[in-house]
VOTI-168107 format. One line per 4 residues: number of its first residue (from 1); their letters; for each residue x negated, y, z negated of C-alpha. Coordinates in pm, 1 decimal, padded with zeros to 6 digits. Layout:
# VOTI-168107
NUM> a> X Y Z ~ ...
This chain:
# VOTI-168107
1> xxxx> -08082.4 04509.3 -03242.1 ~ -08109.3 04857.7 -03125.0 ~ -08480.2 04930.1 -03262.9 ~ -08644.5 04803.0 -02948.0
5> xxxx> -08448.4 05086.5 -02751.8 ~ -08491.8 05294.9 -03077.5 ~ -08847.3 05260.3 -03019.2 ~ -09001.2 05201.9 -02674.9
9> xxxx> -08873.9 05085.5 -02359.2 ~ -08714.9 04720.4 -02370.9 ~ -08826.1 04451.9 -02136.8 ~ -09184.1 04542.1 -02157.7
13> xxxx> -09456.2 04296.0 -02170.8 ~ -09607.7 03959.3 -02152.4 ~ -09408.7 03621.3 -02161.2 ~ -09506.7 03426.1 -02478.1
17> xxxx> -09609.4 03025.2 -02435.8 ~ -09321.9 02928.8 -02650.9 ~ -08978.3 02970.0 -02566.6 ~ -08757.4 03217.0 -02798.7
21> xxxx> -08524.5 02876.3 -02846.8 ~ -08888.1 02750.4 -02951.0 ~ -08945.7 02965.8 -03232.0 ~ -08597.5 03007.5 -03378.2
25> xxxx> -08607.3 02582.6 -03406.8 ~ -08942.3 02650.7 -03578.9 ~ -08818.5 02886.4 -03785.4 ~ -08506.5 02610.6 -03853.3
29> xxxx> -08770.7 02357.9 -03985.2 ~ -08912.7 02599.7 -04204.0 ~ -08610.3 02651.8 -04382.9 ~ -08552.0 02339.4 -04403.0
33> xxxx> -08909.4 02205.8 -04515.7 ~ -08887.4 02523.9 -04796.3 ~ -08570.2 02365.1 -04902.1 ~ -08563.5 02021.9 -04896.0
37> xxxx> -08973.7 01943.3 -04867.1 ~ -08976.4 01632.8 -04570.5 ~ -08657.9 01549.9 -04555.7 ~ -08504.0 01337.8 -04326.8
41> xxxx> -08292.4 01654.4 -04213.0 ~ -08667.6 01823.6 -04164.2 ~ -08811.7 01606.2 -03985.2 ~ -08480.0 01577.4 -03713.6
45> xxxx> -08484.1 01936.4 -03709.9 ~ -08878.7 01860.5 -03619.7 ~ -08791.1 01603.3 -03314.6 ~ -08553.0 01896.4 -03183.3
49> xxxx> -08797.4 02165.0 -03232.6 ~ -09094.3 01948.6 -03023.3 ~ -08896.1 01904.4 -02755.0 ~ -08772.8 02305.1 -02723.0
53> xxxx> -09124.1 02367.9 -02780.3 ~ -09250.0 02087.8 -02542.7 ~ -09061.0 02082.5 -02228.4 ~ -09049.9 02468.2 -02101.2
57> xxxx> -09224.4 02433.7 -01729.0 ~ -09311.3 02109.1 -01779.0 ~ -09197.7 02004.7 -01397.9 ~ -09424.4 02313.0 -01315.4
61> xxxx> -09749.6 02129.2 -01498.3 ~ -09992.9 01896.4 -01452.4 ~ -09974.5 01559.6 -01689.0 ~ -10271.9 01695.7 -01866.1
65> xxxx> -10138.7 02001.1 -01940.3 ~ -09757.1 01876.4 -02029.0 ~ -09947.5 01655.1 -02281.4 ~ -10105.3 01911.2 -02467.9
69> xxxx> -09771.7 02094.0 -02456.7 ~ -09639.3 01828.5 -02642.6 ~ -09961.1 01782.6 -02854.1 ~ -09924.3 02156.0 -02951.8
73> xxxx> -09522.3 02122.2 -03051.2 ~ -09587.2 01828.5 -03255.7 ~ -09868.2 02055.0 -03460.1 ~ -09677.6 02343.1 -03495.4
77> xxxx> -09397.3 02139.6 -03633.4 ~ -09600.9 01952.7 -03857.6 ~ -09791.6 02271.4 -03962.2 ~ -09455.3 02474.0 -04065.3
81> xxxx> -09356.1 02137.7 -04258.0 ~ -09675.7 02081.7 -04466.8 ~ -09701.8 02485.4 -04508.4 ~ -09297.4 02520.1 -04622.0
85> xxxx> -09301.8 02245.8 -04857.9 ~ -09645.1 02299.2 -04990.7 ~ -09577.9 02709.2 -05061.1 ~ -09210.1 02576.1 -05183.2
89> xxxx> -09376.9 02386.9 -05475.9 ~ -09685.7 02604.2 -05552.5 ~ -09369.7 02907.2 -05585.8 ~ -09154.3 02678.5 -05826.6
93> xxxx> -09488.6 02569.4 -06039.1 ~ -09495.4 02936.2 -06023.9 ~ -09196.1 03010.4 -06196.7 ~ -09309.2 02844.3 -06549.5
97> xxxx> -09414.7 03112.6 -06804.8 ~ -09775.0 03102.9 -06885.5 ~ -09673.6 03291.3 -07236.7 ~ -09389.2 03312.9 -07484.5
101> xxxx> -09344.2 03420.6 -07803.1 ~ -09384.7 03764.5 -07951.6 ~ -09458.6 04081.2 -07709.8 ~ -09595.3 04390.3 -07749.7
105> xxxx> -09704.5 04632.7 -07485.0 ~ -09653.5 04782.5 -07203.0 ~ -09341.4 04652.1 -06960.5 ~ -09326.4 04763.0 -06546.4
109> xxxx> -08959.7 04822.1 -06472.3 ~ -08938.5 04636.9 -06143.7 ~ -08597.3 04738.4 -06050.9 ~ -08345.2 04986.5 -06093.1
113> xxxx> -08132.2 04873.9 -06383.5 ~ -07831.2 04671.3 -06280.9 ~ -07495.2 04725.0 -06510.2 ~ -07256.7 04436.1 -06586.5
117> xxxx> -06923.5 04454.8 -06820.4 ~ -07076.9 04503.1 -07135.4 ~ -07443.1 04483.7 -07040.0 ~ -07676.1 04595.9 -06839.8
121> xxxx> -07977.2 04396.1 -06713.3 ~ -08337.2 04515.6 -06697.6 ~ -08602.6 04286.5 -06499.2 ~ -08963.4 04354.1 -06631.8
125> xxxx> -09307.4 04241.1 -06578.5 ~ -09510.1 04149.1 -06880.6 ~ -09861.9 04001.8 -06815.8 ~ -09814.4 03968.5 -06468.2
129> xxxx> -09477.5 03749.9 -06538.6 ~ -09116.9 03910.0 -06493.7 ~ -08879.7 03866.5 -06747.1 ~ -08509.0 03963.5 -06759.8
133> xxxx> -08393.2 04179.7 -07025.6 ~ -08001.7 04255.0 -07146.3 ~ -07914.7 04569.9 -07340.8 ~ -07611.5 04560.1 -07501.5
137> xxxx> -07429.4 04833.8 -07683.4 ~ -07387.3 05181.4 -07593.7 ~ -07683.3 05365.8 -07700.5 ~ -07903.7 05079.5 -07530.0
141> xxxx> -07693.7 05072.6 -07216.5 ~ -07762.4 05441.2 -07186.8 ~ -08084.8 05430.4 -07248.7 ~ -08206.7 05100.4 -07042.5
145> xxxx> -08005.1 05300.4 -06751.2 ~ -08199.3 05639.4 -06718.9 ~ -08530.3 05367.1 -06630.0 ~ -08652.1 05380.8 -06268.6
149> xxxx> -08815.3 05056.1 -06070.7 ~ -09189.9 05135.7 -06103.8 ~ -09169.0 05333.3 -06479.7 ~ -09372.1 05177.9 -06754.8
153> xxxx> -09195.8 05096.4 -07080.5 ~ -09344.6 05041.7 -07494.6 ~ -09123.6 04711.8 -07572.5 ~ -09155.7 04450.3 -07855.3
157> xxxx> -08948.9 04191.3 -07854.1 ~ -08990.8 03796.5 -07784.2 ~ -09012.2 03576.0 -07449.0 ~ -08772.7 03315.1 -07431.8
161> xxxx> -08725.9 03022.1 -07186.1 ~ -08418.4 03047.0 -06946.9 ~ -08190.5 02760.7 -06928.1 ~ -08227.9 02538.4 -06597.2
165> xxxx> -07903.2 02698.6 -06439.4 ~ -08001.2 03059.3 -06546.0 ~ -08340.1 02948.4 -06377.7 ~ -08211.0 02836.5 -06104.0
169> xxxx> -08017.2 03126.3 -05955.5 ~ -08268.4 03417.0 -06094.9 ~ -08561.6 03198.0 -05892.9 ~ -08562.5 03425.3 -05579.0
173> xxxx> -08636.6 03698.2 -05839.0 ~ -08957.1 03566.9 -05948.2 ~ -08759.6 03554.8 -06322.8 ~ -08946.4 03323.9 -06513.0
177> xxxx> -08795.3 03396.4 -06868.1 ~ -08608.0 03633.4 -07078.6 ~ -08725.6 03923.1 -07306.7 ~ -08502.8 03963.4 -07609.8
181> xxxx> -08586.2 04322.8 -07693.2 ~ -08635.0 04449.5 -08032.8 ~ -08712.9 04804.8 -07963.5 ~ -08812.0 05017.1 -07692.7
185> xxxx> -08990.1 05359.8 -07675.6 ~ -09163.1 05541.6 -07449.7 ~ -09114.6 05600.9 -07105.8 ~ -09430.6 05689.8 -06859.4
189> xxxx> -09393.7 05707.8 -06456.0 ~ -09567.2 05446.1 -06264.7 ~ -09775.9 05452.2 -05918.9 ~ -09757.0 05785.1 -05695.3
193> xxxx> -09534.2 05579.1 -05394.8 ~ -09293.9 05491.0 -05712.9 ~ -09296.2 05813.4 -05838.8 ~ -09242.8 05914.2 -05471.5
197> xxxx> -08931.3 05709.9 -05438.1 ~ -08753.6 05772.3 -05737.6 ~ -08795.4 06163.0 -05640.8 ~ -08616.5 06094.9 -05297.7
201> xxxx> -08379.4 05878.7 -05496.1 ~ -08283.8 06090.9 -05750.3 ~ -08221.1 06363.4 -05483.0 ~ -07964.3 06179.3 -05271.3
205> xxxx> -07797.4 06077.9 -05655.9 ~ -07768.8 06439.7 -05709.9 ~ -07646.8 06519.9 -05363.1 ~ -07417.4 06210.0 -05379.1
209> xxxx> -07297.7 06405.9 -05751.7 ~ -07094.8 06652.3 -05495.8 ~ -06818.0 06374.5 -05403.2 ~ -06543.0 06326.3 -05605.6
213> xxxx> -06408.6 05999.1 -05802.8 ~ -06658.3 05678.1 -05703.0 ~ -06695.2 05848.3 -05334.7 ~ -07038.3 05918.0 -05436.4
217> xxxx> -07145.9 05573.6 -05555.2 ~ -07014.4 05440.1 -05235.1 ~ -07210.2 05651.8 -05006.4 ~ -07536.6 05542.9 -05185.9
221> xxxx> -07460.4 05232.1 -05132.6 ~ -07364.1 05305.7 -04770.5 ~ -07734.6 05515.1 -04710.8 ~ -07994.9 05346.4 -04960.8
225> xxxx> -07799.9 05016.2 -05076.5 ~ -07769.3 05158.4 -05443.8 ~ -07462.9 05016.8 -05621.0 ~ -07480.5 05054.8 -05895.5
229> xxxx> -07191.5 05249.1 -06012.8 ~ -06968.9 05116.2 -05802.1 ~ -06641.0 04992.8 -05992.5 ~ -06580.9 04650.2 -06005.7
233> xxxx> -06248.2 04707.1 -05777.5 ~ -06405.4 04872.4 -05493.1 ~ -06651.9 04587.4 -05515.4 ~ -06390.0 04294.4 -05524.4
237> xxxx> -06216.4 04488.1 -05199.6 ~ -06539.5 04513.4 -04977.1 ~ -06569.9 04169.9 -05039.8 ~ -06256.9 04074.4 -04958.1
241> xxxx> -06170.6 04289.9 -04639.0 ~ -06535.3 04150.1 -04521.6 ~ -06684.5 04460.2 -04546.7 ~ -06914.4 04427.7 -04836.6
245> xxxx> -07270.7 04382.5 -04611.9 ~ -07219.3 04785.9 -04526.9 ~ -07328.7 04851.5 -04874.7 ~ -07640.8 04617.6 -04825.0
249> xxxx> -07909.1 04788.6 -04670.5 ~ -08018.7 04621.9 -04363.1 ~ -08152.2 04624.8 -03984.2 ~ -07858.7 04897.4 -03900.7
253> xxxx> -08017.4 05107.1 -04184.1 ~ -08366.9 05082.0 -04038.0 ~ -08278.5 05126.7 -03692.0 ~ -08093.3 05467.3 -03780.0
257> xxxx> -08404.6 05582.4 -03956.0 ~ -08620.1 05526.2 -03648.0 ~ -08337.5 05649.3 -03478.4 ~ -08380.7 06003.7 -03674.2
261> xxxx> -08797.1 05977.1 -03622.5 ~ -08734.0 05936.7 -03247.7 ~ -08816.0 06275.4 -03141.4 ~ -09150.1 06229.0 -03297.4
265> xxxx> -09248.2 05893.8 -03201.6 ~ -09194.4 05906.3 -02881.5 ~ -09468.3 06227.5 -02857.6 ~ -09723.3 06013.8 -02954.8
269> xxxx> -09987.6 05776.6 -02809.9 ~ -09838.4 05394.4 -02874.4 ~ -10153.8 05342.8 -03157.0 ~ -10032.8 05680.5 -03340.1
273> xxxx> -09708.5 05565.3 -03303.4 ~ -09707.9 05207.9 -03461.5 ~ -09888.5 05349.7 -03758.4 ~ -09643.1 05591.6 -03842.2
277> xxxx> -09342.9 05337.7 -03715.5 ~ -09506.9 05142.6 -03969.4 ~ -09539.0 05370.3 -04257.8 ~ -09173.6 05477.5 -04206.8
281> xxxx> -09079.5 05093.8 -04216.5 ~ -09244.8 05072.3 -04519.4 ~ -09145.5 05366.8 -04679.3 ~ -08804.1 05295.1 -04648.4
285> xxxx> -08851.7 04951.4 -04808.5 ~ -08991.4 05108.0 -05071.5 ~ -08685.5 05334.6 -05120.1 ~ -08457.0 05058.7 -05106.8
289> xxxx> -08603.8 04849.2 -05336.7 ~ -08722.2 04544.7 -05146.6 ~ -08425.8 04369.0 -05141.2 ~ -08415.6 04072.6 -04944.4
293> xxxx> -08235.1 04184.1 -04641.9 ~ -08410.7 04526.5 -04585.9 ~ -08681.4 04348.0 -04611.5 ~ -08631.1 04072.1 -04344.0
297> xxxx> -08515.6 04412.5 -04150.0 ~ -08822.9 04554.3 -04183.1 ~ -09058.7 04293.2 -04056.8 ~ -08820.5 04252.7 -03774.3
301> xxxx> -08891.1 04614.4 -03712.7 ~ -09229.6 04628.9 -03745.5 ~ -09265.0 04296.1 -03530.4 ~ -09123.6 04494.0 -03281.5
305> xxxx> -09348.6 04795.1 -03330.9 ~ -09675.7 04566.3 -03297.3 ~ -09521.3 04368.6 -03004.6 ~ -09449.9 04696.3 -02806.2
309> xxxx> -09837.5 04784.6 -02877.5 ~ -09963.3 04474.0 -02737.5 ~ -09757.3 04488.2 -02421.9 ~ -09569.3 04162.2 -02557.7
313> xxxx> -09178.7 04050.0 -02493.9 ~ -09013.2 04138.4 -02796.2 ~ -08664.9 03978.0 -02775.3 ~ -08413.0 03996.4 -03112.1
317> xxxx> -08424.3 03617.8 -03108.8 ~ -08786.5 03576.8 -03145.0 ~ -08827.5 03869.0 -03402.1 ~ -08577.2 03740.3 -03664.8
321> xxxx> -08727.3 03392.4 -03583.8 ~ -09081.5 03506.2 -03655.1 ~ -08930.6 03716.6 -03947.6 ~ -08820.9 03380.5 -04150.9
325> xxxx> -09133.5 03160.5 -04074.5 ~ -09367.6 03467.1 -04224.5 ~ -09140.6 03553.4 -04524.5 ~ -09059.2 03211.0 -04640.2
329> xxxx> -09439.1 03161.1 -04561.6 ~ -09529.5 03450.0 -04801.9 ~ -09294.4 03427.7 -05049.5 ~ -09057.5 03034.3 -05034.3
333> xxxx> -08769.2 03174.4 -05330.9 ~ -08645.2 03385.2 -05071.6 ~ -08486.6 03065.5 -04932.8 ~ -08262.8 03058.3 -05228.2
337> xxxx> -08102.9 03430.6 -05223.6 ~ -07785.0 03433.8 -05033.2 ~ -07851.8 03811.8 -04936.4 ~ -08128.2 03678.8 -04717.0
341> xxxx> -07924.9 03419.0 -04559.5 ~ -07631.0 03632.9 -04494.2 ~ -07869.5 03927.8 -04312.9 ~ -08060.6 03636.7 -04096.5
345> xxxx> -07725.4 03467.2 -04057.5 ~ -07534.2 03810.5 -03929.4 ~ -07885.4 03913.5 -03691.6 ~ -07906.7 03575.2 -03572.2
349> xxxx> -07509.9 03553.7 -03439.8 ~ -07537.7 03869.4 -03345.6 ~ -07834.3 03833.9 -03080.0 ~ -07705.1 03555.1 -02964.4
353> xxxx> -07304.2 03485.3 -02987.5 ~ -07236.9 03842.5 -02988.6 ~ -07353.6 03917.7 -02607.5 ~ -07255.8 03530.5 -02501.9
357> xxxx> -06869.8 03644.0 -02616.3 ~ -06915.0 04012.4 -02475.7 ~ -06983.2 03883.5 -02120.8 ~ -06700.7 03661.6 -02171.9
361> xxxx> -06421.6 03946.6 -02272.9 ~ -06411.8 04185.6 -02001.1 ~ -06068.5 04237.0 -01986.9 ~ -06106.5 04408.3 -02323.7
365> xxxx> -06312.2 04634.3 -02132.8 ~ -06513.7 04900.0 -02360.7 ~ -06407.4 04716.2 -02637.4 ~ -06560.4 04359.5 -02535.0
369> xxxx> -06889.5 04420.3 -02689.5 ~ -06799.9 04540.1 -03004.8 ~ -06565.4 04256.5 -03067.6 ~ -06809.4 04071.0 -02918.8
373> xxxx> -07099.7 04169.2 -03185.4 ~ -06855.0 04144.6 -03462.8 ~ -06714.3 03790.9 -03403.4 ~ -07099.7 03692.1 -03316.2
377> xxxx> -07191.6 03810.9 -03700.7 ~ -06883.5 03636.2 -03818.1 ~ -07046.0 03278.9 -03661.2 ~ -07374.4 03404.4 -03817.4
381> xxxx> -07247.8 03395.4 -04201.8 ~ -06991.4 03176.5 -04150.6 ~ -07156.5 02861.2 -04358.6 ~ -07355.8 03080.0 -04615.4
385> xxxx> -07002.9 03228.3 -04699.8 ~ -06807.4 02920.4 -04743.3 ~ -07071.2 02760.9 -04921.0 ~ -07153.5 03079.8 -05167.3
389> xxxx> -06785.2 03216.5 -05198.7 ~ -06539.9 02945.8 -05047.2 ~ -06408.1 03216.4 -04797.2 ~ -06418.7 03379.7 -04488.6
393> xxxx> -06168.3 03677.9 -04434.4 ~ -06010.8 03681.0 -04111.2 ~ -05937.9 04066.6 -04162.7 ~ -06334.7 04135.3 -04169.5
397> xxxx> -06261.0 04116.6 -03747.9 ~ -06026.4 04422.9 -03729.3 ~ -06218.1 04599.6 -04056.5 ~ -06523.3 04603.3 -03942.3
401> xxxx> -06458.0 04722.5 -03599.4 ~ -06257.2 05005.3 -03791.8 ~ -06536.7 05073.3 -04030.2 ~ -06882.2 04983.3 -03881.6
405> xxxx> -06888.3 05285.3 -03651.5 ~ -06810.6 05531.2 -03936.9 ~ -07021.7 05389.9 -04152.1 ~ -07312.5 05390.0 -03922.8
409> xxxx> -07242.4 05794.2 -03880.7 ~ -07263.5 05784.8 -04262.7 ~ -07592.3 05596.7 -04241.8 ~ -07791.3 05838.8 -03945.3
413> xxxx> -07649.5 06131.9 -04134.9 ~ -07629.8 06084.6 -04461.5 ~ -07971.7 06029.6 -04555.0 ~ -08115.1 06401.8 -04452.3
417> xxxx> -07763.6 06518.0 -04595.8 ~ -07807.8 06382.5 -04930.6 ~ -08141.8 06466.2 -04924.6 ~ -08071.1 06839.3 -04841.6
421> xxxx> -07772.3 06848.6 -05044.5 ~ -07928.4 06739.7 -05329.2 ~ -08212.2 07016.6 -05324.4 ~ -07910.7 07304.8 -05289.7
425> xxxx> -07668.5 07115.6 -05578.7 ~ -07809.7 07365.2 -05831.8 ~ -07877.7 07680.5 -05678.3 ~ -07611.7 07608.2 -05419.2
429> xxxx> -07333.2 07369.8 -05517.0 ~ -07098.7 07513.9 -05249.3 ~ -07310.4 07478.6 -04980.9 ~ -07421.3 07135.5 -05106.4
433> xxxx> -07080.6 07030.1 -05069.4 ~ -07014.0 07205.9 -04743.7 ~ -07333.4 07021.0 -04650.1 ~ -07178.2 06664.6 -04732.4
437> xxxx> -06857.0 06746.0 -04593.9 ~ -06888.0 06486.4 -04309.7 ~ -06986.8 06215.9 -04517.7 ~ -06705.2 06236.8 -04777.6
441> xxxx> -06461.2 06196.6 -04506.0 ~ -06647.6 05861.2 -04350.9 ~ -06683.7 05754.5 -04688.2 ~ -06330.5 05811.1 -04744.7
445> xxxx> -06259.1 05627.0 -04425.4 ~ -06475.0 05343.1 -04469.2 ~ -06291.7 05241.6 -04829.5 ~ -05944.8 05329.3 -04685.6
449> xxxx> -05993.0 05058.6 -04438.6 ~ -06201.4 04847.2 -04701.3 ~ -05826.9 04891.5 -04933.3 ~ -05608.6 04811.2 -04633.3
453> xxxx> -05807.9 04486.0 -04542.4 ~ -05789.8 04352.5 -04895.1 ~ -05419.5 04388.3 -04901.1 ~ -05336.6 04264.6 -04532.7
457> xxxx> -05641.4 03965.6 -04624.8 ~ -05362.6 03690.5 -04648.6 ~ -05615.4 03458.2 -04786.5 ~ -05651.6 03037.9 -04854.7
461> xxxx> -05532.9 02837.9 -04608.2 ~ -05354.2 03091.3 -04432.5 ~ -05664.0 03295.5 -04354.6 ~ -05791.1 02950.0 -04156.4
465> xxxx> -05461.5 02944.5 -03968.6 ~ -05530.1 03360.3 -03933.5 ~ -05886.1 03264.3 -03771.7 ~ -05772.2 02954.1 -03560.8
469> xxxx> -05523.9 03197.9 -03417.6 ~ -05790.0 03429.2 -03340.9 ~ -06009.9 03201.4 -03187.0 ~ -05718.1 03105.2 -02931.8
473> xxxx> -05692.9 03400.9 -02867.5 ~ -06030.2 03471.0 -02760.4 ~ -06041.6 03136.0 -02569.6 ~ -05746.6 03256.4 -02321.8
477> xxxx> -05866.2 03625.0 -02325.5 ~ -06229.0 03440.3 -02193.5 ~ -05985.4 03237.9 -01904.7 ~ -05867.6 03536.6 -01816.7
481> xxxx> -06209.6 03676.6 -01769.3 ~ -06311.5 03402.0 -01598.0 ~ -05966.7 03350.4 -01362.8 ~ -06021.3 03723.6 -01269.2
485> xxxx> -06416.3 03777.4 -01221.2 ~ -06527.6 03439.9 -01155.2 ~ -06799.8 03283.6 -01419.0 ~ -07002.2 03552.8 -01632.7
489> xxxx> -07321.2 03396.3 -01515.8 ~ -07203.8 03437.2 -01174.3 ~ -07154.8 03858.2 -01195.8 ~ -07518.1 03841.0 -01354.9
């Protein structure tokens, strides 16, 4: 939301033939054709999206040109259904293994390994195909954890078929089967840009080293989304206070970075400037290990970056509308991770409910837009988080307007901070430490409020009383607004 402002001057440009309400109904049939192929859900959500798409100026028109309006909607519409279903099926043909049997080769580590109560799981590529891997005991726990996304690994073993239900939720993964290893040797790095990464990585791990007790683990999930190591319990209290998207890397992450390149940017000529806006963007991604809502972050951001260069509106609406047609375009599983839902879900309320509210709560004065922004993320990922996990804490409200601002400071700083600190951590250890000083006490902050919301969370069906409360309270703090100021539209 801030990268606009981040980057160039906001309000700048051309209009665009179809509405923003245009393109995010667009971007609704797309989901749904990706989903559910030509349903009877798509094509409603089609009707609805021709006439947002269809009526903008028509009074304003000739009946020639309305008509083509409408000719237009009712092709773009039809094109994002035929294109989502079609890329849908080619992705889950996709997802049978070509191969199984015995392997031995070569395996690309395609992610950092992930650890699990007992296990820890390794996805691979073999042939082109990825395959999930479990190592299980000690010695292969430790060793199957010192791999890097990108390194290239000697492995015999034999590819399996995955159950339907395993299938099923490793999908957005590209996981087509499972590797049971027999043995696994050496270790080479992989491309320059991985190599690259895993440097940069391995420094903020080593400047992270210089917090004490599972501080460290926290802030790399708080700066590059890494966690990890985090213990089960500080995971089950993110989660439950509301909090747990701060240790997802996402737009906030991205804009922060641009944030710290702003000096630079904004010295060069707008061509210069997307290209290295673009490299950063991608860079970044890189470093954070494509996951699904960096991602969707990033194509926002570089959206923005192009649509600045061409002199083109580039409203938050319309970016993480245009965001979900391309990706789901380009890669369909994506539809099926619930970290992609929950980023889109939390931009999308945020853009839009969050100001709507803000304008509404004046009498809260400087804190109107901040409650605002939160509540509007809270509408956003309201129905992926009852769906996924059956709950939606009413203490996320006052938690994340406790933590959100401290974390961001953790976010902007503690990227060249970890970096830095983890260059002096040998020669310098002190100075390493004095260097991360300010991010062990945000970090600190951020899981003190993170341990308060879990135990104030009341939880059930009290937490739906908790948020029915809330919203009446919003509703008369809104009449008060409006007894006092008139309408918000009115003051605009």
């Amino acid at each position: 939301m801030s990268i606009p402002s981040v980057y160039g001057a906001s309000g700048l440009g051309r209009r665009h033939p179809v509405t923003d309400q245009g393109v995010a109904a667009l971007a609704v049939v797309s989901a749904l054709a990706v989903r559910t192929g030509g349903s009877v859900a798509t094509w409603a959500c089609g009707a609805v999206a021709v006439w947002l798409v269809g009526v903008p100026d028509r009074r304003a028109r000739s009946a020639g040109s309305v008509a083509v309006g409408w000719g237009i909607a009712a092709a773009l519409v039809v094109g994002c259904v035929v294109v989502g279903s079609w890329r849908s099926t080619t992705a889950w043909e996709g997802l049978t293994p070509s191969r199984l049997g015995p392997f031995d080769g070569w395996a690309l580590v395609i992610d950092d390994p992930q650890p699990y109560p007992g296990s820890t799981r390794v996805i691979v590529e073999l042939d082109g195909e990825r395959f999930e891997t479990w190592h299980r005991g000690r010695a292969a726990r430790l060793r199957a954890g010192s791999w890097r996304a990108g390194e290239w690994v000697r492995m015999v073993g034999e590819r399996a078929e995955l159950d339907d239900e395993r299938a099923h939720r490793v999908a957005w993964q590209h996981v087509v089967g499972e590797l049971e290893l027999t043995w696994a040797s050496d270790v080479v790095p992989g491309r320059p840009i991985d190599r690259a990464s895993n440097r940069v990585r391995s420094a903020i791990e080593r400047g992270a080293g210089t917090l004490p007790g599972d501080d460290g683990a926290l802030f790399r999930g708080l700066v590059v989304g890494d966690d990890r190591d985090q213990p089960p319990e500080m995971i089950q209290r993110f989660r439950a206070s509301g909090l747990s998207h701060l240790t997802a890397v996402s737009g906030q992450n991205v804009s922060f970075v641009l944030a710290a390149a702003g000096p630079l940017l904004v010295r060069l000529r707008p061509w210069w400037r997307w290209v290295v806006t673009l490299g950063l963007i991608a860079w970044f991604v890189s470093l954070t290990r494509f996951e699904p809502s960096i991602v969707r972050a990033g194509v926002m951001a570089g959206l923005s970056a192009t649509g600045f260069v061409l002199g083109r509106e580039r409203s938050p609406l319309r970016l993480v509308a245009c965001a979900v047609i391309g990706l789901l375009s380009i890669d369909p599983l994506l539809a099926w991770s619930i970290g992609f839902w929950l980023s889109v879900g939390a931009t999308a309320g945020v853009v839009t409910v969050g100001p709507w509210l803000a304008a509404r709560l004046g009498t809260l004065g400087p804190l109107a837009t901040p409650v605002g922004v939160t509540l509007g993320a809270q509408v956003g990922v309201v129905i992926p988080l009852v769906w996924v996990f059956g709950s939606l804490p009413v203490v996320s409200v006052p938690a994340n307007l406790l933590a959100v601002p401290v974390a961001g400071f953790v976010m902007l700083y503690g990227l060249p901070a970890g970096l830095l600190a983890g260059a002096l951590a040998e020669p310098a250890p002190w100075l390493a430490s004095l260097v991360m000083l300010p991010c062990r006490v945000g970090v600190r902050w951020v899981d003190t409020i993170a341990v308060l919301g879990e135990r104030f969370e009341p939880g059930g069906s009290a937490s739906w009383w908790g948020w029915a409360g809330l919203v009446v309270a919003i509703g008369a703090i809104a009449a008060m607004n409006r007894g006092r100021h008139g309408s918000p539209s009115a003051d605009r």
